[in-house]
N, C-alpha and C positions, 0 to 999 in steps of 0.2 A: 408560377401562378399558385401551390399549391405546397404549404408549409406541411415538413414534416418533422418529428420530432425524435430524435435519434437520442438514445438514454444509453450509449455502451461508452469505454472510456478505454481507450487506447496508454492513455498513459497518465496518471494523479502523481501529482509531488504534494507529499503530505508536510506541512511549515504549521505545524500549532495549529489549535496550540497542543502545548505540549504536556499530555499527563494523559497517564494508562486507559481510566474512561472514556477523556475525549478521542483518542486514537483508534482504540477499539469499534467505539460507535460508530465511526470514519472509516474503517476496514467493513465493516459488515455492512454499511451504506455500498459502498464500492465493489466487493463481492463478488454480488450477482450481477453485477452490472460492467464488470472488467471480461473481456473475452478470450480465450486461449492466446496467448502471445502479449498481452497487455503489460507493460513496465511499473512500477511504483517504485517512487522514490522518497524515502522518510529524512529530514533532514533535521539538523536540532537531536541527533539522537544520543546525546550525552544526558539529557534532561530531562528524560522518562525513564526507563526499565527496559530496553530496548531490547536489548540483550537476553533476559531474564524473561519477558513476555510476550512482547511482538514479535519477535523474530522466529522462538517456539511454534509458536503458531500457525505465523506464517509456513513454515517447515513440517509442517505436519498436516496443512491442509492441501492447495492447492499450487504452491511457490517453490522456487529454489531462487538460493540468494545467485546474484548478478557481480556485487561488485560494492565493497567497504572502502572508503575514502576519505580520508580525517570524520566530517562529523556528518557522512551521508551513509548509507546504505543503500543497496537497490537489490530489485527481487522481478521474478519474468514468473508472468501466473503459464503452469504447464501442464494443465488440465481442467 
């Protein structure tokens, strides 16, 4: 009877597009909003800076990577 509106995210697969700003902007949307144990999976990651940016980052904020598989990546938020 009574809609509520739940904003946490269990788990994003991030498909483009693909380039540093839009990614970032898509990470920091996600964020605060992923909860301890939350999965992300970046895919397409040959066609950004993956390597080089995102994944820094990720590794230095709140992630440890999960699992590299031709052109996916994945990461478990652990804090």
């Amino acid at each position: 009877q009574e809609k509520t509106l739940v904003n946490k995210y269990a788990c994003v697969f991030f498909d483009g597009p693909h380039t540093n700003d839009a990614l970032m902007n898509e990470i920091h949307y996600f964020e605060w909003r992923s909860p301890v144990g939350a999965t992300w999976v970046f895919d397409d990651i040959w066609q950004y800076s993956h390597d080089e940016i995102i994944e820094p980052y990720l590794l230095n904020t709140r992630w440890e990577k999960l699992e590299r598989a031709g052109v996916k990546a994945s990461y478990k938020r652990i804090a």
